[in-house]
C-alpha positions as CSV (number, residue, x, y, z in Angstrom):
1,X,-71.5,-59.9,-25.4
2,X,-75.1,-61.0,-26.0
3,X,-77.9,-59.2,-25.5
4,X,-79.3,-60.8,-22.1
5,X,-75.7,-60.3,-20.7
6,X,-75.4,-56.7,-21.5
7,X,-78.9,-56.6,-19.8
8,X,-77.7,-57.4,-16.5
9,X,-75.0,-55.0,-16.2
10,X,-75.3,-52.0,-14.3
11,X,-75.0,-48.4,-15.7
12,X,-71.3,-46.9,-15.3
13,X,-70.9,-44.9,-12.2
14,X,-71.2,-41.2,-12.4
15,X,-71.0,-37.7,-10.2
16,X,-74.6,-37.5,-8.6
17,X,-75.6,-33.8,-7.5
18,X,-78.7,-34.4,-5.9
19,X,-82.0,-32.2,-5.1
20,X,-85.8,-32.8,-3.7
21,X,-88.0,-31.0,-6.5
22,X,-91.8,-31.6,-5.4
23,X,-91.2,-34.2,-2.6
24,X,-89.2,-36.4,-5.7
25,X,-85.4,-36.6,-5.6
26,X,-84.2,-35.0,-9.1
27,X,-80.6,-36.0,-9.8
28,X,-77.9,-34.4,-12.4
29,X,-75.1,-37.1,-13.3
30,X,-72.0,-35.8,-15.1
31,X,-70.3,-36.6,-17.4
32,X,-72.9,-36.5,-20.7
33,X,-76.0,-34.1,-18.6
34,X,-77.9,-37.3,-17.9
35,X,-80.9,-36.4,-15.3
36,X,-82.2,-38.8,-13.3
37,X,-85.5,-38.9,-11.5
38,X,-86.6,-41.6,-8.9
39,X,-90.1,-42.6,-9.3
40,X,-92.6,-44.4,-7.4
41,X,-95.9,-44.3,-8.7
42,X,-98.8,-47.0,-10.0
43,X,-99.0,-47.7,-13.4
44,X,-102.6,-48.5,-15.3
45,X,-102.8,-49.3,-18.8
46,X,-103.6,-46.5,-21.2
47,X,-107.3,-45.9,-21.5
48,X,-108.2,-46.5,-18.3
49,X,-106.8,-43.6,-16.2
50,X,-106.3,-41.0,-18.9
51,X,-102.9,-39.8,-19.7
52,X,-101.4,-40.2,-16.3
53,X,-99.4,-42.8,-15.2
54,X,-100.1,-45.7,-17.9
55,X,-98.4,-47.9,-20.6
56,X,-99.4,-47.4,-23.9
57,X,-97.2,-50.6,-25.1
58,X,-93.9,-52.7,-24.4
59,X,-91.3,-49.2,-24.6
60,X,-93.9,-46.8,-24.0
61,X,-95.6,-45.4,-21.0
62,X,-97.0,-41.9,-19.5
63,X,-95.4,-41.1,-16.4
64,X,-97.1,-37.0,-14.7
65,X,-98.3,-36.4,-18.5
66,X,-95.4,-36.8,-19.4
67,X,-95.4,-39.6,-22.7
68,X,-91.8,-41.7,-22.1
69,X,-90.4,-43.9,-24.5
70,X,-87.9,-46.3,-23.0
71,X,-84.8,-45.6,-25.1
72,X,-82.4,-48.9,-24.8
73,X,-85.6,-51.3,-26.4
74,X,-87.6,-51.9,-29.2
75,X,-90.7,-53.8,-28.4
76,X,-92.9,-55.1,-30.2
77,X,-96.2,-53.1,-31.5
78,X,-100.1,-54.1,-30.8
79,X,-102.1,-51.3,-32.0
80,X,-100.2,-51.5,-35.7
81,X,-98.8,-54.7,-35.3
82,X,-97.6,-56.9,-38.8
83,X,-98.8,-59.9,-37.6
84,X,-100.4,-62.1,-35.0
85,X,-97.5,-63.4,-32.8
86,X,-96.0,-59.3,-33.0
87,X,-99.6,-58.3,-31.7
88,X,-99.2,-61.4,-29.1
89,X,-95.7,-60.3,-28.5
90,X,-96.4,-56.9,-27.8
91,X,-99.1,-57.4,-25.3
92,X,-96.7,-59.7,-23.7
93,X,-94.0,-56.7,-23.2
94,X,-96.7,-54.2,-22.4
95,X,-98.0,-56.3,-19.2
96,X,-94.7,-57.4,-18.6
97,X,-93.9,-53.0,-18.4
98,X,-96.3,-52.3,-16.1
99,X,-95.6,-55.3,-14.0
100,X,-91.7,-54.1,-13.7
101,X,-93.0,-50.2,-13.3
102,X,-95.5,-51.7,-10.2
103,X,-92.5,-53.9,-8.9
104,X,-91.7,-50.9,-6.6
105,X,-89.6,-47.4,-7.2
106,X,-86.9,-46.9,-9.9
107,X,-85.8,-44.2,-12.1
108,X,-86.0,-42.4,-15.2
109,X,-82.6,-40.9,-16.7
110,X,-82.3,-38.8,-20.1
111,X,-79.5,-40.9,-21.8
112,X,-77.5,-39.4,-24.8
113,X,-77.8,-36.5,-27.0
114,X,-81.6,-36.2,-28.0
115,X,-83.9,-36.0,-25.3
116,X,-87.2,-36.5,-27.7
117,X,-87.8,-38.5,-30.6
118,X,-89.8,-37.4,-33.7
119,X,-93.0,-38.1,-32.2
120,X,-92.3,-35.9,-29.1
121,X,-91.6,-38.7,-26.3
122,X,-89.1,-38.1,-23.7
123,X,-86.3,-41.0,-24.3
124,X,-85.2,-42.6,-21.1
125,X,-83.8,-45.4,-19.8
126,X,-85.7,-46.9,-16.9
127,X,-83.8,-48.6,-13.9
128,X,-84.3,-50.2,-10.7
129,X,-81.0,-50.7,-8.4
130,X,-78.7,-50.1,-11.5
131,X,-80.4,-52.8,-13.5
132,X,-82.8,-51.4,-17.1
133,X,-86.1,-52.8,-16.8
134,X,-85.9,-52.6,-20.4
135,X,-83.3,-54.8,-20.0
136,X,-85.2,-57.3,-18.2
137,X,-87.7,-57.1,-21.6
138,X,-84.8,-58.1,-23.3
139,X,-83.7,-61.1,-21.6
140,X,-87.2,-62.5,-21.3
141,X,-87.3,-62.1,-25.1
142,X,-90.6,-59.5,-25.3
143,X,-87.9,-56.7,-26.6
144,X,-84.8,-56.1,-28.5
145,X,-82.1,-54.1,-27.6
146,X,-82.3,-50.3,-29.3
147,X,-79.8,-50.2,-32.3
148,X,-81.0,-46.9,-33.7
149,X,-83.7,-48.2,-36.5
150,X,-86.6,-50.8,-36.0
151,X,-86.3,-54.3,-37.5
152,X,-89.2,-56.5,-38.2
153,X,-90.6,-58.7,-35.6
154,X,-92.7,-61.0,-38.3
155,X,-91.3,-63.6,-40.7
């Protein structure tokens, strides 16, 4: 299966127990303790409105002070970027991001074992009706798909 297939499949179904924390619906889906959260907020890009509710780049984005790093991509960097057309790649994915996290509500789900990676961001996977926006990124070529290690983006 390639890449932009796998991207348009929806997540397997699960047992939803469902509670309103804070005027936000919190979700806990067996099997696997994924939570889920459903979202609706507008997204700025980082440095203009603080730490709340920004993206930093193409997999990563502040959500309540919260940072969230979008676990099923690798995109691109810009701030330590190898090359030009990563730099121009990576701005690419991160306005693509917050175009997808303006598009309208969707939700963040803890997916796996590790719920932080070793620079303290919350790994999720981001979805809209089933469907990973970081999946989108994927299909529109501004990401890879998350294999567990970075790969080079410059020849």
């Amino acid at each position: 299966m390639t890449p932009r297939e796998r991207a348009q499949l929806p997540l397997p179904p699960a047992t939803t127990l469902v509670s309103e924390v804070s005027g936000q619906t919190v979700a806990s889906i067996a099997p696997g303790r994924i939570d889920r959260k459903q979202v609706s907020a507008r997204f700025y890009y980082c440095g203009t409105s603080g730490l709340n509710n920004c993206v930093v780049d193409g997999d990563t984005f502040w959500l309540n002070k919260e940072k969230i790093r979008v676990a099923d991509i690798d995109a691109p960097e810009t701030e330590q970027a190898k090359c030009k057309s990563e730099r121009d790649r990576g701005f690419a994915a991160k306005v693509r991001l917050r175009e997808l996290l303006n598009a309208g509500g969707f939700e963040v789900e803890s997916f796996g074992t590790r719920d932080v990676d070793q620079y303290g961001r919350k790994l999720r996977v981001v979805t809209r009706d089933g469907r990973s926006l970081g999946g989108i990124l994927v299909q529109e070529g501004l990401a890879r798909p998350w294999t567990g290690h970075r790969m080079p983006w410059c020849n």
